[in-house]
Each structure stands twice: as structure tokens, then as C-alpha cells.
N, C-alpha and C positions, 0 to 999 in steps of 0.2 A: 231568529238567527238569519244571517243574511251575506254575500259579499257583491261584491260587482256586478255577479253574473245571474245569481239565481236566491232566495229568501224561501224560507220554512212560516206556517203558518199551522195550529193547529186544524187539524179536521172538523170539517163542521157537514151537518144536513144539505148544504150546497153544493158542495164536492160531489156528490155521487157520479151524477154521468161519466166525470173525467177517470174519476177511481175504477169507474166498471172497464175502462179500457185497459186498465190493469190486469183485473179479476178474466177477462175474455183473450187475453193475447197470448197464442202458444206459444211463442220464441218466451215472454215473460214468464208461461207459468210452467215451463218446460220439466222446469229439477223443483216444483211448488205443487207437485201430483195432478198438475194437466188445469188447465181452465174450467171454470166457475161456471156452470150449464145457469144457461140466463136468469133461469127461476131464480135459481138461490141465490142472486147478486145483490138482491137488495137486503135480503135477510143479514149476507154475512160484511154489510158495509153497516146496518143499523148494529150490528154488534162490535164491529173497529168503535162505530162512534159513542155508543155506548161503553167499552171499554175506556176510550181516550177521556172519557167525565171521572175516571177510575183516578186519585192520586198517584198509585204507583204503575200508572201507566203512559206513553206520548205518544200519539200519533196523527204524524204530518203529513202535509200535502209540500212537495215541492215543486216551486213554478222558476220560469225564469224571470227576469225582471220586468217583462212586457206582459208580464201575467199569463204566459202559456204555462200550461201545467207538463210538469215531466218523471213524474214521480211519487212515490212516500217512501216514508222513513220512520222507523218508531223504536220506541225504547218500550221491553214490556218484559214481562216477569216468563223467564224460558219454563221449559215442560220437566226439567231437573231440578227448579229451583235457580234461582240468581237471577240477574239482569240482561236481556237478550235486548243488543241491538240489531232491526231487520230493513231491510230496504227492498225497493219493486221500481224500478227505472224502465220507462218506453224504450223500445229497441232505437229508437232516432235518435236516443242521447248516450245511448255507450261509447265506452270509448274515448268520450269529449273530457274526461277530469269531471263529468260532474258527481258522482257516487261517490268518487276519492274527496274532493271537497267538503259535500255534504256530511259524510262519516266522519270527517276530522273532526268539523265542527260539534256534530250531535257527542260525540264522544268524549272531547272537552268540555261540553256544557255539561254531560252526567257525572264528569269525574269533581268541577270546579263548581259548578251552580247546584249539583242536588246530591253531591255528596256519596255518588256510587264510589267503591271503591273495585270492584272486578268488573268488566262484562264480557258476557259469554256473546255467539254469534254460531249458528249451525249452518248450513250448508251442503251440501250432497257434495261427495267429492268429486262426484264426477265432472263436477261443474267449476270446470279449472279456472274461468276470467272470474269466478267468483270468491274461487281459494286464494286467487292473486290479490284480487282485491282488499279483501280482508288482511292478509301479511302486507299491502301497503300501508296500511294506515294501523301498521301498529300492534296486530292480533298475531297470536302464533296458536299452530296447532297443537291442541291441548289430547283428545283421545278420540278414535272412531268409534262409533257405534254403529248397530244395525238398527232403521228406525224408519218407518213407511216402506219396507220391501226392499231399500237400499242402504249403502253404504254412507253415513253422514258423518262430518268433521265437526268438531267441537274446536272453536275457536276460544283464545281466551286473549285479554288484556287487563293489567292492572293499573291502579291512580297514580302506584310508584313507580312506573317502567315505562309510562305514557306522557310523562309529566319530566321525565330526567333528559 
């Protein structure tokens, strides 16, 4: 997937370095229960990619078209059951439409190309540019739960109400 400004590719063994600046950045892992203490960075990026070999699993690296990396995004099976899309954006790219863009598309492609028909999307509600987020491209809040010590939103969208 791809447009003008930025392309998804899936993850691979190569990615790490750029992925650990994900897993280490408190602004990113702020409402993600706090940064990935260095040890465990590689442990829990060989099991992303491990996962991503999974069929019913996607997870991407998104760069912009100069090949800087600014991001992932993945479709994976949530902790309730169903299809959870998730993303992890650099703090240098908020803001810019790229999260918005990227979601659209990922979201499109599970509705049109693999045949999802709901996906879920959770969230800590405290984490309001992220509840926005989400209701931009399409999700509405579905139920709260309490879930790692805080308050989390369960977002939902269907293939009929995304597509009309």
C-alpha cells in the first residue's frame, strides 16, 4: 500500500533499529504502559515478526517515500477476540495526516482485500489525539473497559458502514 507521500511494507529482521525507536520513546509509549527497558527490545520485535509470518496477522513498517521510517501499523487478532487494527507513529510525524492516511488505507485493504468484516481498535481514553483519530477514519466508540490499571475505549467499525 502506498500513496504520494508515504508506503507500508511488511516487517522484516531489518527493521529492528528503527522499530526500537518506537518500543524506547516515552511521548510514543506514553498510554502503551511506558517504554520497552532495552533488554527486552529485541525479544519483543522478534516476536512482532514472528507474529507477522502468522496468516491472520499484518505487521508494517511505515516509511515515507525517501525511505525514512515513521511508523508501524498492523492488523492482529485483539485480546477479546476480533480484528484489532494498531499503529505507533514518531512523535516528528503527528499531526502531519499521516496516521489518518495510513488507517484509511490499512482499513480498506482488510475490509476489500482479506475479507474482514468488523474491526475493533482499543485505546486508553485518556489519550484523546488518539480517540480523534480513530472517529476520523471511521471507528466509533463501542464500550469502556478497565484494562492494564486504566480506563480503555473499544473502538469498532464495520465493512457495511466503512464502505457506504
Amino acid at each position: 500500500m502506498d500513496t504520494l507521500r508515504w508506503f507500508i511494507t511488511e516487517i522484516t529482521d531489518n527493521d529492528f533499529e528503527e522499530v526500537k525507536k518506537i518500543y524506547v520513546n516515552e511521548q510514543v509509549r506514553k498510554y502503551l504502559g511506558g517504554v520497552i527497558p532495552e533488554e527486552h527490545t529485541r525479544a519483543k520485535f522478534n516476536d512482532t515478526v514472528a507474529r507477522s509470518n502468522n496468516s491472520d496477522t499484518c505487521f508494517w513498517v511505515v516509511r515515507l517515500k525517501n525511505n525514512q521510517f515513521i511508523g508501524l501499523v498492523s492488523l492482529d487478532k485483539h485480546v477479546d477476540g476480533g480484528i484489532e487494527v494498531s499503529y505507533e507513529f514518531l512523535p516528528a510525524w503527528w499531526g502531519q495526516g499521516y496516521a489518518t492516511e495510513v488507517l484509511s488505507q490499512v482499513i480498506k485493504y482488510a475490509f476489500e482485500e482479506l475479507g474482514i468484516v468488523k474491526l475493533l481498535a482499543e485505546t486508553q481514553t485518556a489519550n484523546l489525539s488518539s480517540c480523534k483519530l480513530l472517529e476520523r477514519v471511521g471507528l466509533k466508540l463501542e464500550r469502556k473497559v478497565q484494562r492494564f490499571g486504566v480506563e480503555q475505549g473499544i473502538f469498532s467499525v464495520e465493512k457495511s458502514s466503512a464502505l457506504t
